[in-house]
N, C-alpha and C positions, 0 to 999 in steps of 0.2 A: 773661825770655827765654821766648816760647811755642814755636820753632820755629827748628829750623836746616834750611839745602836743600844738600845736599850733590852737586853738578857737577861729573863728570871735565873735563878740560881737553880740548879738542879742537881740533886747529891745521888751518886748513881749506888746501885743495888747490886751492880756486875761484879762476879769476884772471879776473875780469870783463873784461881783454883781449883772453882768446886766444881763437883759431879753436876752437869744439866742432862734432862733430861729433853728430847723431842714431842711435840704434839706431832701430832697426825698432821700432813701438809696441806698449808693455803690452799695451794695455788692448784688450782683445774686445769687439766689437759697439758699441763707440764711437761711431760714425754712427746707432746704432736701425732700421736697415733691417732687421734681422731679427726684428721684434719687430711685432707685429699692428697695426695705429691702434686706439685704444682700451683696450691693453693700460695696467692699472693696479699699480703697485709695492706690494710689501708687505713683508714683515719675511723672507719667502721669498726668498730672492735666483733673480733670472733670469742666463742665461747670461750669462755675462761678470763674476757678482758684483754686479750691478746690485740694488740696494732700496729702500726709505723705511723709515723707521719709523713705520710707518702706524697704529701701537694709538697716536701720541703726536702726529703731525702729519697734514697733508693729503700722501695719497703724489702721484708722480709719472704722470704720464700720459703715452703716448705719442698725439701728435696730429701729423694734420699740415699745416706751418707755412712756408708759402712753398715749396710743390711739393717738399718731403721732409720726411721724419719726424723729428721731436726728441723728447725726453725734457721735460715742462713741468709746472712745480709753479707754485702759486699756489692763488686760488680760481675754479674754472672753474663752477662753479653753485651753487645753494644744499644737495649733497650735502657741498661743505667747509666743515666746521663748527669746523675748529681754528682756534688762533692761527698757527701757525706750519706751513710744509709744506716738504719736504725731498724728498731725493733723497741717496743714496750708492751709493761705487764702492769697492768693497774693493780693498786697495792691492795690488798684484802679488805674490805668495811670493819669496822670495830678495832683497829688498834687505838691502843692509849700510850698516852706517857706513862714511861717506865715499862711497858712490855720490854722483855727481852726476845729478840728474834736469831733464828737463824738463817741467814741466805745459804742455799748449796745450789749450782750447776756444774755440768759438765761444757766445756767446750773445745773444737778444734779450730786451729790457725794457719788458714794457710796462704802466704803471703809471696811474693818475690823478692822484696828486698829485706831488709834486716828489722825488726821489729820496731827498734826505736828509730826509724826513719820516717814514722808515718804519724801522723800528727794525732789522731785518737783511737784506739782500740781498748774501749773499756766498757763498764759496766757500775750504774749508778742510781740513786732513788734521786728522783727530778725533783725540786720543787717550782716554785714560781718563777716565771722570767728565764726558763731553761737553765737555774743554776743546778751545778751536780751538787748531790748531800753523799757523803758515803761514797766516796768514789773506788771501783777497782779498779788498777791501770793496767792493764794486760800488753802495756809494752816493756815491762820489768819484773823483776822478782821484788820488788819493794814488799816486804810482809805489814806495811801500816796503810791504810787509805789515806787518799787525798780527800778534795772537795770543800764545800763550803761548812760542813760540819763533821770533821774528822773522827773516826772511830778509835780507840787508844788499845785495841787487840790486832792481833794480826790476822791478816789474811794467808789463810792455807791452803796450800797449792799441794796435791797429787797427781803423780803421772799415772794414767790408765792407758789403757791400750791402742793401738792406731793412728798417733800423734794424739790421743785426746788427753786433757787434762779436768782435773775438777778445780773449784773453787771455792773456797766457805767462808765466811763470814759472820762471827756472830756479835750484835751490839744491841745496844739496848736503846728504846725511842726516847727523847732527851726534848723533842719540840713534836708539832702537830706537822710539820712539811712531810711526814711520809704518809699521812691518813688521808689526804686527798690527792694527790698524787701517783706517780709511777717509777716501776722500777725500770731501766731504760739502759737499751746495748746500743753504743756507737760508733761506726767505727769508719774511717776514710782510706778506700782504697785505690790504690797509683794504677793499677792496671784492671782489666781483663780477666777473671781469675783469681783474684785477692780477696776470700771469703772468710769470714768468720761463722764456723754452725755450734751451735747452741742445742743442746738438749738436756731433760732430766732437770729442768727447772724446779725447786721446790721453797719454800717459805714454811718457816716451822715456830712456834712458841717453848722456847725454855725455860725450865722449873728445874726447882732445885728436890722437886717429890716428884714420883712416876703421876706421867698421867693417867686418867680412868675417864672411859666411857660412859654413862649413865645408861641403863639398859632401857628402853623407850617404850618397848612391847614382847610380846611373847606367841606365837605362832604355834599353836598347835594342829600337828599336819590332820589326822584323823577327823578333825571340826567337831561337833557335837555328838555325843554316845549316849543310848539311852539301857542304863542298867538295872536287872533284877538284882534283890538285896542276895547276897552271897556271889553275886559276880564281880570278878575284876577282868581291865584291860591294861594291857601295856599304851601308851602314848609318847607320840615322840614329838619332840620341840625344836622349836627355832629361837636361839635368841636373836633381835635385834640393838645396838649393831652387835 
């Protein structure tokens, strides 16, 4: 005997039936519209938690890809000199066990050889020791993830337009490896030109009830009014959010 793995029991809540609803998303800067054409990832995270691990792959680039910007790893000249090139997204603060999430991106592929030629093009929540949890393999249509702790729903795939496609994802948190960790794209390209771009990143919480904003404050635009008795005004308001 070299090894025992010792697993709480966890009885899941997910009922691939019912109606879920979306929260408002995670994740910041999602779209890359805030972020300069050119701008390249490092081990520095940018707004929103966004990096590479760039002392170890080819970091990410924001370029841009069909009249808006994306997030694009690959080898875009002969300055990528790794094997493999990444992109991650640190995962929001406050999930727990038993949230149910949902991952959605968009991405495009463009590669020279045939998809499953190439040893990783995917998308996964990292945990410790660079194992993937939740893996997506974007070298197949497989509708179930891989990884060190498999999802039991499918991954949906839609064609959108320009070679782009989307991706979704929804599972429910079953261990703590996604709360301190990241969600991470990687992918190993053969040539010159072999990119993977990402956009429209978003991270959402599902419920089986709409969700509700709590209203925070109230703005009234006019500010303070001072009235004689028999006068009225109109006012007008802001709510927040």
């Amino acid at each position: 005997l070299t090894s025992i793995e010792v697993k709480a029991v966890y009885e899941s809540t997910y009922n691939p039936n019912a109606t879920y609803y979306e929260s408002e998303s995670l994740t910041v800067n999602g779209d890359f519209e805030a972020f300069d054409v050119g701008t390249r990832f490092s081990d520095a995270q940018l707004e929103g938690a966004w990096g590479s691990v760039a002392g170890y792959d080819n970091p990410a680039r924001i370029c841009e890809v069909d009249g808006s910007k994306a997030a694009v790893i690959g080898k875009h000249d002969a300055d990528d000199t790794k094997t493999f090139s990444s992109m991650f997204l640190m995962t929001p603060e406050g999930l727990e066990i038993g949230d149910i999430l949902r991952i959605k991106y968009d991405f495009k592929l463009t590669v020279a050889d045939e998809k499953d030629s190439y040893a990783e093009i995917n998308s996964s929540l990292v945990g410790g020791a660079n194992v993937p949890y939740y893996l997506i393999d974007l070298r197949s249509n497989d509708t179930l993830t891989g990884g060190a702790e498999k999802a039991p729903f499918i991954v949906k795939y839609e064609t959108l337009e320009n070679g782009w496609a989307r991706a979704t994802l929804d599972f429910e948190v079953s261990n703590d490896i996604i709360q301190w960790n990241s969600l991470r794209w990687l992918f190993t390209a053969h040539e010159i030109g072999d990119l993977l771009a990402i956009d429209n990143v978003n991270i959402h919480y599902l419920s089986t009830t709409p969700f509700t904003n709590p209203v925070t404050s109230i703005t009234i635009a006019e500010g303070d009014q001072v009235l004689e008795a028999g006068q009225t005004k109109q006012l007008t308001y802001t709510v927040n959010p």
